[in-house]
C-alpha positions in Angstrom: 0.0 0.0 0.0 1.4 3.5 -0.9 2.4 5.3 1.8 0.3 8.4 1.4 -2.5 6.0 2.5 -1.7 6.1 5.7 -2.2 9.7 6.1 -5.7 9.7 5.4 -7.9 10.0 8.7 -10.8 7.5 8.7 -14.3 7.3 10.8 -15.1 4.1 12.3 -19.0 4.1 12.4 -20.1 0.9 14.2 -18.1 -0.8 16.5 -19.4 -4.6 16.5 -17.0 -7.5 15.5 -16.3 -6.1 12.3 -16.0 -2.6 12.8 -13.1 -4.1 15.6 -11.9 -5.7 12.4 -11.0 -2.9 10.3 -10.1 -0.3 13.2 -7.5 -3.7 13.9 -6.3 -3.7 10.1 -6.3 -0.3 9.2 -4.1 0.2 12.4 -1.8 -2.9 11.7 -2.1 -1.1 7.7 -0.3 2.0 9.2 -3.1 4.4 10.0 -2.4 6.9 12.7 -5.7 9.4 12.4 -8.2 6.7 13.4 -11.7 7.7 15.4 -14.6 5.8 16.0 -18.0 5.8 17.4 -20.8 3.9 18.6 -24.5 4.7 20.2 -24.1 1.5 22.3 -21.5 2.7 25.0 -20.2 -1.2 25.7 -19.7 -1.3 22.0 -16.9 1.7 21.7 -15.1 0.3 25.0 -14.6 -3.1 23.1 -12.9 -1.7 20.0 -10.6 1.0 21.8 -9.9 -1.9 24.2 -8.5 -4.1 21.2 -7.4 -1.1 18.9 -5.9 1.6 21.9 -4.8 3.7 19.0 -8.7 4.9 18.1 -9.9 8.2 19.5 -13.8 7.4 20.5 -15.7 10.4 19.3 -19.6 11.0 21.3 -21.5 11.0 17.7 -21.6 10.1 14.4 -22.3 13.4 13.7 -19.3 15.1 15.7 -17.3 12.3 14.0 -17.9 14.3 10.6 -17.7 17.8 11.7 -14.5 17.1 12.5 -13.8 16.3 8.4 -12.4 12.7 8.1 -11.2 11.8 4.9 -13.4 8.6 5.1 -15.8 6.8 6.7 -16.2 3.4 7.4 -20.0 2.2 8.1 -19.8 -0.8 9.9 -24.0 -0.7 11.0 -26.8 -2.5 10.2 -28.1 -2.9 6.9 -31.0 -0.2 7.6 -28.4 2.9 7.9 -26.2 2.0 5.8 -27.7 4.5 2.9 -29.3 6.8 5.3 -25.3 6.9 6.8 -23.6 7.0 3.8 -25.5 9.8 2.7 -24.9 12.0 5.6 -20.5 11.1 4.9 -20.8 12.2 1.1 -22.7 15.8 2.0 -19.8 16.3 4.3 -17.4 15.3 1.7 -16.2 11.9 3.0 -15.5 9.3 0.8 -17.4 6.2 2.3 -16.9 2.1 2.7 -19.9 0.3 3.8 -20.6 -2.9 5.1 -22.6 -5.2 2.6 -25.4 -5.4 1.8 -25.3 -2.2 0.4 -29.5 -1.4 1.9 -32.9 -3.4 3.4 -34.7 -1.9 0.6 -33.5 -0.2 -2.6 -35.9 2.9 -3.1 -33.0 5.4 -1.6 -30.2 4.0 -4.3 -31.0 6.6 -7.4 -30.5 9.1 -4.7 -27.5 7.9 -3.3 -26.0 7.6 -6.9 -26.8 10.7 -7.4 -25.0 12.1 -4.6 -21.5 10.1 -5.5 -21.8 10.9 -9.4 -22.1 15.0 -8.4 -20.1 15.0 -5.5 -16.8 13.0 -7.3 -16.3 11.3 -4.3 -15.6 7.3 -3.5 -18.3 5.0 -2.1 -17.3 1.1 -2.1 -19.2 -1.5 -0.3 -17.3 -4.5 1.2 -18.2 -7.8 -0.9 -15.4 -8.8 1.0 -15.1 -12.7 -0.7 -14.2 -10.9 -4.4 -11.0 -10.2 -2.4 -10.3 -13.8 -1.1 -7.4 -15.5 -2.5 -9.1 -19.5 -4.0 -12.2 -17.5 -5.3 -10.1 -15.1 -6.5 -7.6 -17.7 -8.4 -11.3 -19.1 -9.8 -11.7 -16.4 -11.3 -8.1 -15.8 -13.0 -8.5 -19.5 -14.1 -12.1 -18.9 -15.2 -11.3 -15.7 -17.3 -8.0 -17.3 -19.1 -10.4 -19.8 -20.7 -9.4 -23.2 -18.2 -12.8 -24.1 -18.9 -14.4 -22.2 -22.1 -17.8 -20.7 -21.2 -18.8 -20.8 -18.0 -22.4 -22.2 -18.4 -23.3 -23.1 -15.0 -22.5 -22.0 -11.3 -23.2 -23.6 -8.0 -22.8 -22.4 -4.8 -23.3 -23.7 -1.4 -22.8 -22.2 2.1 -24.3 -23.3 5.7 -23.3 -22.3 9.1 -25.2 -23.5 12.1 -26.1 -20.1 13.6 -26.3 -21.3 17.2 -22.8 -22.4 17.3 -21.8 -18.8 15.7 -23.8 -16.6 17.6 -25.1 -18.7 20.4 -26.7 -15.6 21.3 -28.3 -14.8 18.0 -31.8 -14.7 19.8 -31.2 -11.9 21.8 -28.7 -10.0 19.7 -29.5 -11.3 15.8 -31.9 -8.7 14.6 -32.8 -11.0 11.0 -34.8 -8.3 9.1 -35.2 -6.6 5.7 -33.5 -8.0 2.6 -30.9 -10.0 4.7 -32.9 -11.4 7.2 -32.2 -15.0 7.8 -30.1 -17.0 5.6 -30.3 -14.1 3.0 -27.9 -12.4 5.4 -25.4 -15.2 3.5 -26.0 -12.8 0.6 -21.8 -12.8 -0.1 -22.8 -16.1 -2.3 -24.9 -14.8 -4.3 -22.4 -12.0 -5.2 -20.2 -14.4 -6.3 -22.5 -16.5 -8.5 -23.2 -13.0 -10.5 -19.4 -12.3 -10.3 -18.6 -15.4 -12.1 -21.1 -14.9 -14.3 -20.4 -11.3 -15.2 -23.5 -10.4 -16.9 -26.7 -9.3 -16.5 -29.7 -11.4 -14.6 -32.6 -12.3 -16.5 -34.9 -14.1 -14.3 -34.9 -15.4 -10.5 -37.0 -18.1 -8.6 -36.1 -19.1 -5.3 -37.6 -21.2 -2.6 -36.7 -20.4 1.5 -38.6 -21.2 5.0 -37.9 -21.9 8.0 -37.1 -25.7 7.9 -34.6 -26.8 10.6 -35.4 -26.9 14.3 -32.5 -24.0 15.6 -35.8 -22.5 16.2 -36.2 -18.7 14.6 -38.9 -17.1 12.6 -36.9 -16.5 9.1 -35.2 -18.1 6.2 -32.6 -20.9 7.8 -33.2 -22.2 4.7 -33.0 -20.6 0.9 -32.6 -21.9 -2.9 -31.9 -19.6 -5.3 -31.8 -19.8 -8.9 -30.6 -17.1 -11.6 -30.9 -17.3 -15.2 -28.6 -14.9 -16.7 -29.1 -13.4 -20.3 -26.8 -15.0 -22.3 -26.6 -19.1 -21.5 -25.4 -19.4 -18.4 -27.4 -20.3 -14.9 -26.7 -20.4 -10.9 -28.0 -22.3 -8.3 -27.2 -20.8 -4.7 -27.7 -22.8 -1.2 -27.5 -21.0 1.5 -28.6 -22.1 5.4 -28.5 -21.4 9.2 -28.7 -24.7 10.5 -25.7 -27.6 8.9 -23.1 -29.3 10.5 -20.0 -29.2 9.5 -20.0 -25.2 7.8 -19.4 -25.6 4.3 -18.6 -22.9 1.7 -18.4 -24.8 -2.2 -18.4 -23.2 -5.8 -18.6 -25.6 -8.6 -17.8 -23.7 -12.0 -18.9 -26.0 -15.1 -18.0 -24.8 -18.3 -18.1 -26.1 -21.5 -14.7 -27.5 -21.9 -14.0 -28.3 -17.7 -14.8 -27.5 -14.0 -13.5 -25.3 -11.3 -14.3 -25.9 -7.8 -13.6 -24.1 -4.9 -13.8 -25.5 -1.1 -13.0 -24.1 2.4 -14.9 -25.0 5.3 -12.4 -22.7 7.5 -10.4 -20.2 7.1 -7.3 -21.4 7.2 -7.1 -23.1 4.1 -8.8 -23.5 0.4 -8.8 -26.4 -2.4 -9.1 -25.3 -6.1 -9.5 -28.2 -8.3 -9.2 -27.6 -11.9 -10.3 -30.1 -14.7 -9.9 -29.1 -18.4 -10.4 -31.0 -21.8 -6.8 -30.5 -23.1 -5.3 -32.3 -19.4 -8.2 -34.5 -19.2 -7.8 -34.8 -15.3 -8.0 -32.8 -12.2 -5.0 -30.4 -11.3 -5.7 -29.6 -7.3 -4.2 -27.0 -5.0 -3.9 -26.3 -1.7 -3.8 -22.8 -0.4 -3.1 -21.3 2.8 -5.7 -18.6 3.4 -6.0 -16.1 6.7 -9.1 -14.2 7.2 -7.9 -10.8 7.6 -6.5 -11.2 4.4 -9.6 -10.5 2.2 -10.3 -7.9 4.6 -7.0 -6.0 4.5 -7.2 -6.4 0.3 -10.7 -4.5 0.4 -9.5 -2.1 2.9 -6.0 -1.0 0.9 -7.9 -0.9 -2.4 -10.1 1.6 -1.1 -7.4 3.3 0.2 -6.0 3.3 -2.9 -8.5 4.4 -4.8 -8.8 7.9 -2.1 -5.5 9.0 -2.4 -4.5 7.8 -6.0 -8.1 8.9 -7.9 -7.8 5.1 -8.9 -11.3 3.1 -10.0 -12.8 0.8 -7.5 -14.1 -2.5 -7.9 -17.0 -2.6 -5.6 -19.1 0.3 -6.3 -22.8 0.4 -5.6 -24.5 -0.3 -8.6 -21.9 -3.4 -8.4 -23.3 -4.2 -5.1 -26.8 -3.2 -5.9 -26.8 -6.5 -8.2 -27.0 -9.4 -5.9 -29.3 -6.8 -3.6 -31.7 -6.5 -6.5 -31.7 -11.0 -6.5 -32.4 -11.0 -2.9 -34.8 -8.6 -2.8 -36.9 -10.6 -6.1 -36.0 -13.8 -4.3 -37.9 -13.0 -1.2 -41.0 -11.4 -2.8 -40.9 -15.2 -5.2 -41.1 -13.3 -8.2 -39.2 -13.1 -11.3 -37.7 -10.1 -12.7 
């Protein structure tokens, strides 16, 4: 990362387990102008307790009169926009947490704001940035395996062993609620695809016995416009977690498997080879999150283009949303 990144002063807005994440990276990333804040009191203490260098600030509001640089929303889904919005009038370029809103009626206005103010907005579809799905995707766009005609994804967690106290703390509303709130899947299956959605149908319930009121359980499909479908799995309640892409093309297959985060399989089969070429990568957590967080850093103080943007984000958003109304586009 260039080192007139690290002069840039950022907002921390939300200080839950990932806002502790990127206060901990963009410290570790060289950042010396860090402030935060949080409405929930017990909240702030935590992060400044793990990242001393943060200065706690009483508002989200006092946190922008004070003219950061940028502003990291780390909230929930609901004030993301709402948030986001406030940063840009104040002439902050702005990361937010995924997914991008609950509903979509305030994105023409939020575009609006970005495209007349010239400022950044990126939102963090943090598994674009992890290193297997990321070698997929080299492999898929050298041709490994021709056209890509088909994708399959799979990811379950059982939410009790996650957040074991998901009842009292799990708020499971809007566009993410339940196992939509996997939605980084469904990113990935219109990533891979890299063109436009023609038509969704989806089936999702609560199924399993972990006992709460919304989707543990949700099937996706998405027919894109030019031959080429997904199929996404996504639930609350299986043992062990499992995260699986299957890329099927018409000359071979990519798949990618991690079920932690320590390491990832990609298997490649192609025509010309006629058998599987496997490898075994060594993968850290952080590190998807640190990519995210220096390319947007980037971007600020280099004027460079960023990857994420919204109406990038607003894509699997727009599948959700048409997913849980059981309608097609």
């Amino acid at each position: 990362m260039h080192q007139s990144c690290q002069n840039l002063s950022v907002l921390i807005a939300g200080c839950g387990s990932i806002g502790k994440r990127h206060a901990r990276l963009l410290a570790e990333l060289g950042l010396t102008d860090l402030r935060a804040c949080d409405p929930n009191p017990q909240q702030l203490q935590g992060l400044l307790a793990e990242v001393p260098a943060v200065e706690p600030v009483e508002s989200f509001a006092s946190g922008l009169a004070a003219q950061p640089d940028c502003v990291w929303i780390l909230t929930p889904p609901q004030l993301h926009i709402p948030m986001a919005m406030e940063a840009l009038t104040a002439g902050c370029h702005v990361f937010s947490e995924k997914p991008l809103c609950e509903t979509t009626e305030e994105v023409p206005a939020l575009e609006r704001l970005i495209a007349g103010s010239g400022l950044k907005m990126m939102v963090g579809l943090c598994f674009r940035y992890h290193e297997g799905l990321r070698h997929a995707k080299e492999l898929l766009d050298g041709d490994a395996i021709g056209r890509l005609v088909s994708v399959r994804a799979l990811m379950g967690e059982h939410l009790p062993d996650i957040r074991p106290d998901f009842r009292q703390v799990w708020t499971p509303t809007g566009i993410s609620g339940g196992a939509f709130d996997l939605i980084h899947d469904i990113d990935l299956a219109i990533w891979y695809a890299g063109q436009p959605v023609r038509r969704v149908e989806s089936v999702w319930g609560s199924y399993s016995d972990i006992g709460i009121d919304v989707p543990d359980v949700v099937e996706v499909l998405i027919d894109f416009e030019d031959r080429c479908c997904a199929s996404v799995h996504l639930d609350f309640f299986q043992r062990p977690r499992r995260r699986q892409i299957e890329l099927i093309g018409t000359g071979g297959v990519i798949t990618v498997e991690f079920a932690d985060w320590n390491s990832c399989t990609v298997s490649t089969w192609c025509q010309e080879t006629g058998e599987w070429a496997v490898e075994q990568l060594r993968t850290d957590r952080d590190d998807m999150f640190r990519a995210e967080d220096c390319e947007f850093l980037e971007a600020v103080a280099g004027d460079k283009p960023i990857q994420c943007t919204v109406s990038e984000a607003l894509k699997s958003t727009e599948v959700v949303a048409t997913a849980r109304r059981g309608q097609s586009f």
